[in-house]
Structure formats: C-alpha cells, structure tokens
N, C-alpha and C positions, 0 to 999 in steps of 0.2 A: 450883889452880883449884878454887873449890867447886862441890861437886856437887850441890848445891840447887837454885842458876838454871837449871844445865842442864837438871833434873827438869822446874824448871817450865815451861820452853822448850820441851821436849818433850811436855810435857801440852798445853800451848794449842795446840802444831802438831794433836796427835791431835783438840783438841775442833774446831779448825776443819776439820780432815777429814770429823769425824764428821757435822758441818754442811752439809760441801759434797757427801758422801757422801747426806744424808739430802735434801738441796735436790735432788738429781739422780735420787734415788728420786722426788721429788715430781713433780719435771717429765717424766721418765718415764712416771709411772704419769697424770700432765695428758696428753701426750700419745698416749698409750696409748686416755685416753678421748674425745680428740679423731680419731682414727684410727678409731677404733669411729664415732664418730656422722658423718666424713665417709665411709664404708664405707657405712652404713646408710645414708643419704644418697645416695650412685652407688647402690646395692644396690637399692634403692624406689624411685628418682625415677620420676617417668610417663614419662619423657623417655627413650630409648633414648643411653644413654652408653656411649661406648668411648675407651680410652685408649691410645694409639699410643706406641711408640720412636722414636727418631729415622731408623729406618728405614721407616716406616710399614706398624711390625708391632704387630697387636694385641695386647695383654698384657693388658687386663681390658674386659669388659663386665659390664654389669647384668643385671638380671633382666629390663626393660622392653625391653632387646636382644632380647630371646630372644623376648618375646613381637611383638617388630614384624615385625622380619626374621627366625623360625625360626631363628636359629644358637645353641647354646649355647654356655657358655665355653670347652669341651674343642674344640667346633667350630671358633669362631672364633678361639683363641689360637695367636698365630704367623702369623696371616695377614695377607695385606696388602687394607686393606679394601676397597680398589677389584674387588677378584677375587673380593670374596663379593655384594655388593649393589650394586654399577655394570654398569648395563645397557650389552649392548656398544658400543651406540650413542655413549656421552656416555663412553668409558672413556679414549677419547687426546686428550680436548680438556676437556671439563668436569671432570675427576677433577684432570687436571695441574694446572688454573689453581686449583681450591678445595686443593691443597694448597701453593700458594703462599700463595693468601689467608690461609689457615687461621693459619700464622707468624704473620699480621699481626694475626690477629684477627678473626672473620665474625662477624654476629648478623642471625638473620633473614630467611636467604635461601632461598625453596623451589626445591626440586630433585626431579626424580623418580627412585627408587632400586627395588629389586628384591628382594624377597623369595625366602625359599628356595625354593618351591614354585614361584617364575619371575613370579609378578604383579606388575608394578610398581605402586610407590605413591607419592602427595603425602607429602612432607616437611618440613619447615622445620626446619633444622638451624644451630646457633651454634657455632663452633668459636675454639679457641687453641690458644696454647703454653703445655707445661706447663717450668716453670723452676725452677732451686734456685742462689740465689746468683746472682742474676740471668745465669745461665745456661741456656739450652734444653735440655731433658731429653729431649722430647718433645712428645705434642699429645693434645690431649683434643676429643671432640665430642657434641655433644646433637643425636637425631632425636626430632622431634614428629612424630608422624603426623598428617597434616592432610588427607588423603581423603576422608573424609564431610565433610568443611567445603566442600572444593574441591566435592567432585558436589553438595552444596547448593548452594552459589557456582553450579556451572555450570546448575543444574535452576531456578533464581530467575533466572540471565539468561535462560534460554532463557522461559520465563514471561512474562519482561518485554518483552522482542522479540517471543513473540506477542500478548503484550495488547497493546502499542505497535502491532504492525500491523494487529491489530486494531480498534484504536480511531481508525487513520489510513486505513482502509479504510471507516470506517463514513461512512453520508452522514449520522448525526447529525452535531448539533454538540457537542463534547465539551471540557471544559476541567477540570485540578483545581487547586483552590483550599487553599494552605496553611494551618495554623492561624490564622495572623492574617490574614487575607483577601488575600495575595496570589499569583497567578496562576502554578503552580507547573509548568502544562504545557497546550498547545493544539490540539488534532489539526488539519488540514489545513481539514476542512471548516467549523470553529469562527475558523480565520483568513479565510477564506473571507468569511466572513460578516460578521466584523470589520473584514475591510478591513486587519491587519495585524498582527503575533506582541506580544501583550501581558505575555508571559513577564514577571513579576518588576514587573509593577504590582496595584493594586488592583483586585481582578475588579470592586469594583462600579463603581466611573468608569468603567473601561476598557469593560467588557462591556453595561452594561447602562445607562448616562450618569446613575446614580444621583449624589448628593454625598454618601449614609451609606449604610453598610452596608445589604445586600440585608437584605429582610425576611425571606425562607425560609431566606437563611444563618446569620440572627439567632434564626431561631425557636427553640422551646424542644427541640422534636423535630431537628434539625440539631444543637445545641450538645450534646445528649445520646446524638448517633450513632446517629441513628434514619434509616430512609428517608423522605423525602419527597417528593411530586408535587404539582403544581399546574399550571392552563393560564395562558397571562400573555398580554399583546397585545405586541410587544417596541416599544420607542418608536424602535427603530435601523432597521427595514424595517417597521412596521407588521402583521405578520404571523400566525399564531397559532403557541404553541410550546406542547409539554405539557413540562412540566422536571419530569423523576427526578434525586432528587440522595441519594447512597450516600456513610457515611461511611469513611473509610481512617484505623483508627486506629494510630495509632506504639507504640512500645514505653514510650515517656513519661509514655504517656497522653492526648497532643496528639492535635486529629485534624481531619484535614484531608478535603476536601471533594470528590468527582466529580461534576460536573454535567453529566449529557445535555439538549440543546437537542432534540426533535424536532418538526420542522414540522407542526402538524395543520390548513395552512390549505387542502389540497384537502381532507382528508376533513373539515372543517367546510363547504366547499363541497359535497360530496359529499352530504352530509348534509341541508343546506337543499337541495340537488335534487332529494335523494327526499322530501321530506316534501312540497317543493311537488306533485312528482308525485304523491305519495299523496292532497295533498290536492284536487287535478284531478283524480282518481280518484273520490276520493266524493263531488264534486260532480256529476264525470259519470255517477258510476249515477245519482242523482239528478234531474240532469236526463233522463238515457235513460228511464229512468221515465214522467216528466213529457210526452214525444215523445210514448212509444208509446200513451200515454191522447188524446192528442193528437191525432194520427194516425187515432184513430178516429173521435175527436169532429166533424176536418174533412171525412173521407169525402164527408159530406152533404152539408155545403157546398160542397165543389166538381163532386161526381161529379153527383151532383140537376140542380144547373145545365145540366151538360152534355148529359144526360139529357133534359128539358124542352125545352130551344133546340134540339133536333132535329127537336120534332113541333111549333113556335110558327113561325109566320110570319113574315118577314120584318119586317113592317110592323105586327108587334104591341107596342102598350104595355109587357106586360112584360117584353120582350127586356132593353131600358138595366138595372131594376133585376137581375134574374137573371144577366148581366153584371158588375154591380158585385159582387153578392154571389158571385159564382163572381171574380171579382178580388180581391176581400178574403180568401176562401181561402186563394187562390193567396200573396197574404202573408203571412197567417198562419203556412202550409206552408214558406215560407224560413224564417219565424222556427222552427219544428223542424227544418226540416234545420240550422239553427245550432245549437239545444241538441244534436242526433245529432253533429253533426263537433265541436263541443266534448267530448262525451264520446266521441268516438274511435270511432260505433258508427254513423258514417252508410255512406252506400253509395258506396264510391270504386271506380268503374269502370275497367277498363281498357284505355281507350280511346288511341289515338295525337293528343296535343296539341302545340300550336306558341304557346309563351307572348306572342310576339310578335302574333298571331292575336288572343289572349284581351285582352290590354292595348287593342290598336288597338280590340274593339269594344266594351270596356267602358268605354272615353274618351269613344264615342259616345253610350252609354246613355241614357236618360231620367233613368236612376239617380246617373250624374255630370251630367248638367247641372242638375239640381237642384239638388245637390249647389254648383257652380258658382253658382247664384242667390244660395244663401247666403254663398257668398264671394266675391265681385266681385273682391276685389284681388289676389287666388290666379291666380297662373300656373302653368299646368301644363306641361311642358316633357319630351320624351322624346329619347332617344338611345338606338334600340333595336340591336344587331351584325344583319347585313344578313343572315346565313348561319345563324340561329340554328338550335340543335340542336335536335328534336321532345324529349318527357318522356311518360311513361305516368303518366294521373291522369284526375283529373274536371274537365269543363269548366267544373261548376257553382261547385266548392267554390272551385279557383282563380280563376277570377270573382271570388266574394264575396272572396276573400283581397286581392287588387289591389284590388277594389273597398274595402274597410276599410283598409288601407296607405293608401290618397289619401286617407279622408275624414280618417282620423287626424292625416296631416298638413295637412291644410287648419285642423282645429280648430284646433293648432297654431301658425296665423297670424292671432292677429284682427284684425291690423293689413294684414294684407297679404302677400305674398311670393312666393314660388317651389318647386315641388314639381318635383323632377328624378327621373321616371321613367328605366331604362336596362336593358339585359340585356347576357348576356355568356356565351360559353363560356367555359369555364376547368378546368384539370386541377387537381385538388388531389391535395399527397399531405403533408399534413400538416395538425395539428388545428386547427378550427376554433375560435374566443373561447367557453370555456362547456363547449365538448365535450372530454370525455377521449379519445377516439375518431372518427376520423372517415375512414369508407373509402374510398381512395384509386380516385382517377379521372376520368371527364370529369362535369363537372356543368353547367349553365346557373343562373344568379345574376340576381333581380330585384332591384333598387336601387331604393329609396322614397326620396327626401333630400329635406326641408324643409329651409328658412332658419327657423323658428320659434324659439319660447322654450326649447325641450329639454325633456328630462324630467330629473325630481329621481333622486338614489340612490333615495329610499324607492320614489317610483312606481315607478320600475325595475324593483324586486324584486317588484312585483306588479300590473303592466303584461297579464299574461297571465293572470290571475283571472277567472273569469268572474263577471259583474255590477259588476267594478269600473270606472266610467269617472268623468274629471273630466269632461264633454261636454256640453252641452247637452242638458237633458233634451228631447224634442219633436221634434228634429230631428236627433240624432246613433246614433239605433237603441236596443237595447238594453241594452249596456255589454256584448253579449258578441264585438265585434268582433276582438280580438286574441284574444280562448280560439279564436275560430275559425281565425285566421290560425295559433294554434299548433297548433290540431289536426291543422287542414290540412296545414302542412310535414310533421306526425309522420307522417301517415299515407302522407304521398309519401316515406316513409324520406328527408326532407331536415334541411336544418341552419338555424338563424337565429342569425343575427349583432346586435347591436343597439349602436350608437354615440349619445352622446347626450353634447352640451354645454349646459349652463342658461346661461340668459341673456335677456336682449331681445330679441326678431325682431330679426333684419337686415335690411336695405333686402333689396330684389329683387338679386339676382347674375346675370352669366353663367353662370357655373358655380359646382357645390354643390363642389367639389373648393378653391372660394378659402380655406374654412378660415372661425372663426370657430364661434357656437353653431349650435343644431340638431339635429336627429334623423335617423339613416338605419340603415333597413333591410335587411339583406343576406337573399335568403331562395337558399338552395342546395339545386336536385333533381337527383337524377342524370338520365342523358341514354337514351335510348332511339336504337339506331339506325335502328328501323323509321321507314317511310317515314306518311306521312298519307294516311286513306281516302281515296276521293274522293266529291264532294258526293253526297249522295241527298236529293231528292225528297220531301217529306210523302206518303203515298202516298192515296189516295181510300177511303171508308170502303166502298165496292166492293169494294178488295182486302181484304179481311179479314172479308169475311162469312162468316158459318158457314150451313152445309145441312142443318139441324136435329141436327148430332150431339148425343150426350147425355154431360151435363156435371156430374159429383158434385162442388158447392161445400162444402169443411167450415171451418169459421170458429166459435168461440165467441161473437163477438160479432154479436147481430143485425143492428145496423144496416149493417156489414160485408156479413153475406148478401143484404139487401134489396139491396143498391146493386150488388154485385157481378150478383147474379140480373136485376136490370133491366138490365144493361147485356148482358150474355150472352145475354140473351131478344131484346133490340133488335137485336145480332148474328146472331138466327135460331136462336140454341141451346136444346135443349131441357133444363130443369135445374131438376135436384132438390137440395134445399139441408140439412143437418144441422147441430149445433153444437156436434160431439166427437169425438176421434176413434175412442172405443168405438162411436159410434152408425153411422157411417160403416163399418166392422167390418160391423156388425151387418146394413147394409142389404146391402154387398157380397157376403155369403151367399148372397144369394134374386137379386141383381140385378147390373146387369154398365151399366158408363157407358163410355162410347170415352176418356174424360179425370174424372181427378182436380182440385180445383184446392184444395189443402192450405194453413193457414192454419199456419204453423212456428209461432209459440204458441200454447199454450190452456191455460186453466187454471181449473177444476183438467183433470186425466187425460193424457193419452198426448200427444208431439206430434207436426208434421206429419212427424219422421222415422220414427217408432215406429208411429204410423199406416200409413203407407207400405209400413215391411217386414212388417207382419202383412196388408195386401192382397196386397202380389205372391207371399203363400203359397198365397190365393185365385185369383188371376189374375195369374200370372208376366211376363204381358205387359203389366201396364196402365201406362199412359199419364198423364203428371199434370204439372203446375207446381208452384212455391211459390211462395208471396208470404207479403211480410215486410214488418215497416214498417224495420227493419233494414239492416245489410250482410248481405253474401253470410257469416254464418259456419260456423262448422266442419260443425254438422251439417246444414245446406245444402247446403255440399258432397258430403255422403257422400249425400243423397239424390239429388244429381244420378249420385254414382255410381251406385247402383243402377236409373237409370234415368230421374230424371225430367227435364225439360227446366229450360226458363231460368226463373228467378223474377219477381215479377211485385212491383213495388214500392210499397208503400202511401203514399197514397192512390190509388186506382184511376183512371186514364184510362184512355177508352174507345177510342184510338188505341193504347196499350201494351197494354191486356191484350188488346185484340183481333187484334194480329199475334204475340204471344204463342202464343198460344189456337193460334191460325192454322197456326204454324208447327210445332208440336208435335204437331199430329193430322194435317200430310201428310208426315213424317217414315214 
C-alpha cells in the first residue's frame, strides 16, 4: 500500500479538524458574547428578574431585585420565592395558582408582593418557563414596580369622585363638552333643566336648540383655552343664565370644554327691585321736601279759616267763601299727605282698624260717587268675610288706598264692567308673587278685580311710580295713586300681589274668579288681635280751653307762629312765640312757661330735640309737645322719652292741638 494517500488522508482529516476545532472556538467565544450581553441584560433591566429551578428555588436575580424588594443575591439564592416576598395573606392560594400560570406563560398581571422591610407594593409581573430542547428547566419572572402609578391611579379616582360629586351636588347647571362639540358629561341639575341625559350628542342642538355651533364655544378665547363668561337669555325656559365655561386640556393638545349654567334670574330681579326702590327713594325725598314746604304754605289756608268762622256770624256773607277756601286746603292737604305716604314719611298711627268698616264707608263717600258719575257702566260689587280680623294702621291712608284700587279700576273699563271688591283672613306661610320673604302668619287680604283691559308687562313694571298714570288728566287725581297704595301697604309691613291679563273689557260677570282678562289686586296686612275702641264723641271746644297757662311756641317759620299763637290765645293761653331753638334757650334762662310747644325742624341751628334736652337742664320738669308735619320719627321718640308728650301734626287744627295742649298740662 502506498504511503502517500495515507499522508494525505490524514492531513485533510487534521485540516477539517482544525476547522471544526476553530468553528467551535468561534461559536464559543459567539456565545460567550451572547451570555455576556444576556447577563448584562437580567443584570440592568428596570424590571426586577429572578430565575427559578424546577423547584421553585432562586438561583439568580438582578440588581433591580435587590433594589425592589431588599434581597440580594447571597440573600435570595436557594430560596423559594413565595417565602421571601408573598404576603402571608395571598401565600396558599395566589402564589399556587401564579405558579401554575407561570408554566403556561403570564404577561401582565398586578399583584401585591412585599418587601424586605415588610411594606407591601403594586407590581406587574410577566412570567414563563425557562427551557432547553424544548424541555423545562425552570421559570424565570419580571416584577415592575407599579406603586406610584397605582397611588396616582387611586389619588385621580378619588379626584374624580370628588369633582363628580361635586358637580352633581352643585345646583348649577354643569355640562362638559368634547373637542368636537359633543356632550361628554351632565350633572343632575343640567339634566334637570333639559329635560333629559344628552350624553354623546351635539351640546349645541341638544343644549341650547342652536343648528351651528355655539358662538362662546366657537370663540377665539374658547378655541384657545381661555376662560369665558357671558349672560345669555336661554330660549329653552326663557330665563337668565351667567355661563363660565373653563377649558380641560388633554395631553393631545385637544381640549374640551366645562360649562356652568348659573341662574341670575332672581338676582336680575333682585336687582330691578332695588333700583326701583332706590329710585322711590329719591323721589320720595323729593317729594318729602316738596310736603314739608307745603305744609306750611297751607297752615294759612286752612288754620285762618278756622280761626275767623269762630268770631263771624252765622248769617254772614263771608262764611260760604272762607268755607270754600278752608275746603280747598283741606284738598290741597290730602294731596301732601299723598306725596308724605308716597315717600314713606307720612304719619301712620296706631290706631285699631276694621278694613271691612273702611271699604263700607268709602263706598259711601262723596269721593266714590263721584267717582261713579264718571262711570255709569261700572259696577261695584263686594264680598267682604263676615268675621273679619281688625289690622293696626291709619284710617286715612287706607281709605285713600281702597279708595285708588276702585278708581283704578273703574279707569280700567271705559266701556263698562264690574269691580269685585272682597276680604279675607288667611294664614300665610309661604312667599308671596314678588317677595323673596314673606312672614308667616294670620293676615287679612283686600281683593280689587276688574273685568277691564289689563295692564301691559311695560306698565306693570312701572305701575307704582310716582306721577306715572295713563288716566284721565282732570278727573283721575294726580298720577300719584298707586305710589300711595304702595306706600301704604310698605308701611303697614304688608305685601301686594298684582295679576293682570291684556285684553278687551269683558262684558260685566257674576264673578271675577270666571277667568278671562283684567286686573286684580291682592293687598296683605298682618292682623292685630286687639279688639276696636269704642265710638267717642267730637268733644265741644269747652273742653279744651285753657286758663291762661303760659305757652313757649318755637317754630322757625313765622307764618307757623302766627297761626299756631292765634289759636292758643283763642284757647285762652297766654304765649310768647321765638323762632329757634338757641333763642328759646335763651329766654328759658330769665323765664319759666307751664308748656313748650317745639317745632322738630328748624333750620339753620338746634332742633326740637336738642332744644329740648338743653331746657330740662334749666327746668327738669318742663312740660312740652312736638309737632311735625312728619311721622312720629326716631328723634320724636327720644323726645317723648325724656318727657314730652303727644306730637301735634301739621297743619294745625284748632280741635288737635287744643286737646293736645289740654292734656299735657293736666298730666
């Protein structure tokens, strides 16, 4: 055999050796570098990894191990995992079942595990089998720590549940609106309103019965996630709303829309009720004004009269005209006490009334039949409750108040018709039309109802102005008829109600309750239990003469002293008259009167209360009245405390201030 082939049989054997020798260094030294970078890999990952036997004993973790759960590798190798980081709670039922899963494969499941230190934490952990030859070797698994995720998760719901109950608590109305305008959430009182859950439509049809896009949601300040407010009138209840609308921007960049509905339609009523108040406020000083210049100007014309017709004969010539002109006074004189009770500053006595009393004889008056002349086709008709309750007021003001309620409605029919006077106890314990408030109790209610043409919304709102009438000029008064009817109730702490349909007169009716146009007024005073005086007597100007006591009149205005001093003197009194109350001072010094009789304004200097307290420094005792063209006010009062008697009301009658007078000096 030659030994060549052999040779070279042999060499090729060695060079494929050296090839499969040096292939196996390669893939070696491949491996080697693939071991390294899956090493490095478990070794860094964020992920807490551990890799288990088939026993479910640890034989490597990470480094991320160590920082989750405290354990290092010396710690944790050879252990069984569930003994180092399974709280004992979840150790015989959640540990068994995740290491069955585990075989199969998990990704993704949180579970709460336990640290060395004993705190438990959120995890999300993905496990398998680890295999060689498709054979199971073992099990490998990844913990995330997902705690701060979770307490955010859980600190965003709880957030949400309170802004959610919060905004289903609110009595706004609340709704938010997705980026493309549709209705992404609706609190309670927003469905409310709606009438029913628009979730997942277009807010603006839905909400608002637009057919494009709202204009505030389109605006440039909305699209640009700015706040906006506006007030709107809503076209779905007619109402007022102020709308705040905040934007809620997404992480996109999209951003969707919160809009609060708040109702501002009491405090827009609120609002015109104080202005109108305010502005019957400074009409009424205005007019108070206007009285108290008044007031003195009429003195003469009716006190004079009265004055004269006492020393004139029977059967003298000038009786009729001194008469007339002491009757035109007396006109004049209601027409200020209506500018006084329109500004709120007349004199409301408090005397015991019976409304049913006041109606019956103002029916009778000279005042309504006249009244009557002018309306022929006007029926007046009452239905008053038979038991009526008495009220504490003025007999005069309420007069003119019923007396203005009838003619009002008479104007009301020029055609003819039916005015249904009525009254009524009644308990109230809830609010009156108008009144945010209204104190619960017994009250008595007068009922005005025409059949007439109604009144308009406009007139409505300014129905209780003073000087505004549509009436007949010449024959329907002033135009300050209803400022007085409101004054009136205000000052009797009462309420008015006012109903009112436009339309044509209706024929005459049996009753105003058949429906149809017309006006009716509710006017509610609370009730008084006291009983009613009984009748007195005019008394004769006998009783009330004086026996020369002497009388310090102080008054700033002359014509006041003259009038007041001639009637004092015709009384028999003897009296010295001033026109300040420095001067008055001044005389009390040197001199001494049985009676004061102080004029509460003057000006310029002191008034009659200031007057008052620097005499009884002089004379602790003295004796005085007030008179006022006025009500009874504050510092009235305090002069009555200190002493003095009843006030004495301007214009001067010579029956008032002479039982006044009277009764103060035999005290």
């Amino acid at each position: 055999m030659a030994i060549k082939p052999i040779y070279e049989e042999l060499e090729k054997r060695v060079r494929e050796l050296e090839q499969a020798e040096s292939e196996r260094k390669r893939i070696e030294e491949k491996l080697d570098i693939q071991r390294a970078q899956i090493k490095s890999l478990f070794d860094y990952s964020s992920g807490a990894m551990v890799l288990f036997d088939l026993e479910n004993h640890i034989i490597d973790v990470n480094l991320a191990f160590e920082e989750v759960f405290g354990y290092s590798l010396k710690e944790a190798y050879g252990k069984v995992i569930e003994d180092l980081i399974c709280p004992e709670r979840f150790y015989h039922t959640e540990s068994k079942d995740l290491d069955e899963q585990a075989l199969q494969g998990i990704k993704g499941i949180e579970i709460i595990r336990m640290r060395k230190d004993g705190k438990e934490i959120n995890v999300r952990v993905s496990a398998g089998p680890t295999k060689m030859n498709n054979i199971i070797t073992g099990r490998f698994a990844i913990f995330d720590d997902i705690t701060d995720r979770k307490q955010a998760e859980e600190a965003l719901r709880e957030s949400e549940e309170k802004y959610r109950s919060m905004m289903e608590a609110m009595k706004d109305s609340v709704y938010i609106c997705s980026p493309d305008f549709r209705v992404e959430y609706m609190n309670p009182s927003m469905i409310q309103r709606t009438g029913y859950d628009a979730t997942g439509e277009y807010c603006f049809k839905a909400l608002h019965d637009l057919d494009e896009k709202c204009p505030w949601c389109m605006s440039d300040k909305a699209q640009q996630g700015e706040n906006i407010g506006l007030e709107i009138v809503s076209p779905k209840d007619n109402r007022f709303y102020h709308i705040s609308q905040s934007p809620i921007v997404h992480g996109d960049g999209s951003i969707s829309k919160m809009t609060v509905f708040r109702d501002t339609t009491d405090l827009k009523k609120l609002e015109t009720q104080l202005l109108q108040s305010q502005k019957m406020e400074t009409i009424g000083i205005l007019a108070g004004g206007v009285a108290h210049d008044l007031n003195n100007i009429l003195s003469g014309i009716i006190s004079y009269p009265e004055l004269l017709l006492l020393d004139l004969p029977e059967d003298s010539p000038l009786r009729k005209p001194l008469l007339t002109i002491q009757n035109s006074g007396e006109k004049a004189a209601v027409v200020v006490q209506d500018l006084l009770t329109m500004a709120r500053r007349g004199v409301i006595t408090e005397e015991i009334v019976n409304l049913n009393s006041i109606i019956s004889i103002q029916l009778k008056s000279p005042e309504c039949e006249k009244l009557k002349s002018f309306h022929l086709n006007v029926d007046i008709k009452t239905n008053l409750e038979k038991d009526l309750l008495n009220i504490k007021g003025s007999t005069v003001h309420l007069s003119k108040t019923v007396m203005n309620l009838i003619s009002n409605a008479a104007e009301a029919m020029p055609d003819g018709g039916k005015v249904f006077i009525s009254t009524e106890n009644l308990y109230i314990d809830r609010p009156v039309k108008g009144y945010d408030h209204v104190a619960e109790g017994d009250y008595v209610t007068v009922t005005v109802t025409d059949t007439g043409i109604g009144i308009s919304r406009k007139d409505m709102k300014r129905i209780f102005e003073p000087f505004y009438t549509k009436k007949i000029m010449g024959r329907s008064g002033t135009g300050l008829g209803m400022a007085v009817v409101w004054g009136t109730v205000k000052d009797h702490k009462g309420y008015i109600d006012l109903k009112s349909t436009r339309g044509k007169a209706r024929p005459p009716r049996l009753s105003a309750r058949d429906g149809g146009q017309g006006t009716t007024f509710t006017l509610y005073f609370p009730v008084t239990r006291e009983e009613l005086p009984m009748d007195e007597s005019h008394p004769l100007i006998e009783d009330y003469m004086g026996k020369g006591e002497s009388i310090l009149l102080i008054d700033d205005v002359e014509e006041q002293r003259e009038i007041a001093s001639g009637m004092l003197k015709k009384l028999g009194y003897s009296v010295m008259s001033v026109s300040s109350g420095e001067e008055a001072i001044e005389y009390m010094k040197d001199n001494s009167a049985d009676l004061l009789v102080l004029d509460m304004i003057m000006d310029p200097g002191i008034d009659g209360l200031e007057t008052y307290k620097r005499i009884l420094k002089l004379h602790p005792k003295q004796k005085a009245i007030i008179a006022s063209g006025f009500s009874e006010t504050a510092r009235v009062k305090k002069a009555k405390k200190l002493g003095a008697g009843d006030y004495v009301k301007k214009p001067y009658v010579l029956e008032k201030i002479g039982l006044v007078v009277k009764e103060v000096l035999e005290k």
